[in-house]
N, C-alpha and C positions, 0 to 999 in steps of 0.2 A: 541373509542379513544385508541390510544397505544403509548409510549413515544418513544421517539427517544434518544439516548445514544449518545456522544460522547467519543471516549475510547482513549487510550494511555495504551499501552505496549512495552514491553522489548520481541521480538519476539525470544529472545534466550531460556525465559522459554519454551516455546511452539511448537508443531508439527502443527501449523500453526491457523487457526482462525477454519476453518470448524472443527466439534467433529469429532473424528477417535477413530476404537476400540482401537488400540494400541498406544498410546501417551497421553496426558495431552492437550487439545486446551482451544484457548481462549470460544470460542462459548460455550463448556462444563462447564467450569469454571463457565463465567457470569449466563448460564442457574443456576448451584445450588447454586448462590450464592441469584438470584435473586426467584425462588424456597423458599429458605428459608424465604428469608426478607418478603416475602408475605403470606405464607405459602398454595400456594395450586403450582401448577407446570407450572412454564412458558417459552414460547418461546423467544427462541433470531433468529434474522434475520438480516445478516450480510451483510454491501454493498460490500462485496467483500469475495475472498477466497485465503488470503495470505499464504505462503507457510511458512514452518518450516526455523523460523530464522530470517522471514523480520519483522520488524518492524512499528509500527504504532505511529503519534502522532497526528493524525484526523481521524481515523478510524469511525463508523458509525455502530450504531446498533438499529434498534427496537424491543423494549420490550411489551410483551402483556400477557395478561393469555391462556391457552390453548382452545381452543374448551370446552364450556360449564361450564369452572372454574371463580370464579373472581367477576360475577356478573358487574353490570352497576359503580358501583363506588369503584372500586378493587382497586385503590393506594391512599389510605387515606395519603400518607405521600406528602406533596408538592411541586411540581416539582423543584422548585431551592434546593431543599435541600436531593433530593434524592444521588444524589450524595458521600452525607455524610452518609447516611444506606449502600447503596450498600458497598463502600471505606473499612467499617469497616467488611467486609465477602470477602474482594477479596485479594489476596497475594499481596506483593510488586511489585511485575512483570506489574500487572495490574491496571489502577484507573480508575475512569467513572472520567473525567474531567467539564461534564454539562448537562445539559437535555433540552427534549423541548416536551411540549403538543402538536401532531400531528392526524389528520383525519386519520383515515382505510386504506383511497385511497393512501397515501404513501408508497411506499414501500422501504422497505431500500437498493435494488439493482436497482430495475426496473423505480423507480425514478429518478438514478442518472443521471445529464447533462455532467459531467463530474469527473473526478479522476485528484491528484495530486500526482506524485512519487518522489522524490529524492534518485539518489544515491550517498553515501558519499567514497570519496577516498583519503586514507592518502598515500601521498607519498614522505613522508621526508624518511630519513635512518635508522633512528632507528627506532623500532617496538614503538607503546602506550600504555601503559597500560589501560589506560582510555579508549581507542578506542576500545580495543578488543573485538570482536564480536558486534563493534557496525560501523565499517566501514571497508573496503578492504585497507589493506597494500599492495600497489603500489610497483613490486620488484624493482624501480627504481625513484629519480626524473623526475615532468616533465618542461621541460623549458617553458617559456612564449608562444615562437615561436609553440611549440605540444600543448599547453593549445590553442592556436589561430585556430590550426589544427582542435584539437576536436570542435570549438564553432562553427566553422565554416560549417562543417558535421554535427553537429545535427543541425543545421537550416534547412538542406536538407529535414529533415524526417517530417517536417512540411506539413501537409496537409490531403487530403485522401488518402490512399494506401491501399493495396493487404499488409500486414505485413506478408507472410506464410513464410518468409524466415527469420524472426525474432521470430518464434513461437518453444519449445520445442516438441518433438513429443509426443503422447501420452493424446494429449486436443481433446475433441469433438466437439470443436467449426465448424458450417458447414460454417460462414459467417467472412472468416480473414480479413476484410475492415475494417480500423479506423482509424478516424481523428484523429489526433496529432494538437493540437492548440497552442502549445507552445513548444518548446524544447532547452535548452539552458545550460552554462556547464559557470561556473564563480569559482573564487577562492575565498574563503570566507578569511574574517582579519588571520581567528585563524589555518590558513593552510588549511584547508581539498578543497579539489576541489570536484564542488558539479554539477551533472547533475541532472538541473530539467526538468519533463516531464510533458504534460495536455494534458490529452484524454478523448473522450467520451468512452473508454473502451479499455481495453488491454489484448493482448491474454497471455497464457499462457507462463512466463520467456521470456515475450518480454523485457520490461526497462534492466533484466539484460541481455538479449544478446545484445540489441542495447548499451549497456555503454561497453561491451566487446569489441566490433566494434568498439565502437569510442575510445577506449584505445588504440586496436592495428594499429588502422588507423595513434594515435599519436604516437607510436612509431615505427612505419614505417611498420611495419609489413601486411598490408594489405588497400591497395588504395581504395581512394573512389571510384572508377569504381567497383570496389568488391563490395562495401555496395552498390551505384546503382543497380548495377544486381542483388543484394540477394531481393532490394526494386522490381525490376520489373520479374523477373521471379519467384520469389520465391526459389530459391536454396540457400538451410540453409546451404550448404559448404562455400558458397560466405560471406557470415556473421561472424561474431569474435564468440569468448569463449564465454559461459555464463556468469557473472561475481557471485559470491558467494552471496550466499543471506542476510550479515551480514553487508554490505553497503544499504539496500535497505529498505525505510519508505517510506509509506503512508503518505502523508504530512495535503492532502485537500480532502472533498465532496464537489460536488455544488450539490446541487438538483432544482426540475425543480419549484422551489418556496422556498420565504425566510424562514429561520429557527431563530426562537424563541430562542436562548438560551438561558439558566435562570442558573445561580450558585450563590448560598449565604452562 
């Protein structure tokens, strides 16, 4: 048995979820947090590896003891309630939000059916306090008519595609085909204009170069016939800016079977 974590952080504490020598990550953190609470040394296993700054508020981990630690009945404390051991050894930046009793055979990446991303973008005039580092300050408003533009373009990216022209360089990925099952860009009550994304997986600063794309598509700076060709040939000229990674959360997992979660 190994549990499955539900997380929420503030990905501004952080140089991203994967451990890295030189930074503070989440992966690092939960491992001694969760180390401790047990006391022999355990694994975290992450559905994903978000970058320095993005944020999560369904992020996805399994927890297990190491190779040969732990024994057959290693978390004496109760799945709905481990939430409340962990919480009290993790900074504020980070909380386990719920948990779930799960088989071996899961695994926290290679399970999943799909990801959900949203990016958030403020583009009133004045700067937010409350926002900062938690959404992209837009240098301009956008009118209804470019909000229609954008919604309009990310329906296009719907489907399977070759994304290498939405990909940063630098990823080892050899297979850049992903279905996009949902993509859609709406203005929420409290201002923020929010592009939501749902894939079976997403390459490397793809969400933020395709929100970059579809910013400068609405503000005229680059035609859809650009974002089509960057979709079919793959030339990442063709494609917009990356967008900063300070608008951009992990919203949803799905995995390929239901999840249990338990918080008390």
């Amino acid at each position: 048995m190994k549990i499955l974590l539900l997380l929420r952080y503030d990905g501004g504490a952080f140089c991203g979820f994967q451990t890295q020598p030189n930074g503070v990550s989440v992966q690092a953190t939960l491992t001694e947090a969760a180390s401790r609470l047990f006391g022999f040394p355990c694994a975290i296993t992450g559905c994903s590896r978000t970058d320095s700054g993005v944020h999560a508020l369904g992020f996805c981990a399994t927890l297990a003891p190491r190779a040969g630690e732990g024994g057959e009945a290693w978390c004496p404390i109760p799945v709905a309630r481990l939430h409340r051991a962990l919480n009290v050894l993790l900074p504020p930046s980070l909380a386990v939000m719920a948990a779930a009793a799960v088989p071996d055979s899961l695994h926290a990446r290679y399970s999943v059916v799909s990801k959900t991303y949203e990016y958030r973008v403020w583009d009133a005039p004045p700067r937010d306090p409350f926002l900062e580092g938690r959404a992209y300050h837009a240098p301009r408003p956008l009118t209804d008519a470019e909000t229609a533009r954008m919604a309009a373009l990310a329906a296009r990216f719907v489907g399977r595609h070759d994304f290498s022209g939405y990909m940063s360089s630098g990823s080892k990925i050899t297979d850049p085909h992903r279905t996009i099952l949902c993509s859609e860009v709406e203005r929420r009550q409290d201002g923020l204009l929010v592009y939501r994304v749902e894939a079976d997986g997403f390459l490397y600063n793809m969400v933020r170069i395709l929100t970059g794309t579809l910013l400068e598509h609405a503000w005229g700076r680059r035609s859809e016939a650009d974002a089509m060709a960057a979709l079919e040939t793959g030339d990442r000229t063709r494609a917009g800016f990356t967008a900063p990674p300070e608008g951009l959360y992990l919203t949803a997992v799905r995995y390929d079977r239901p999840i249990a979660w338990e918080c008390e």
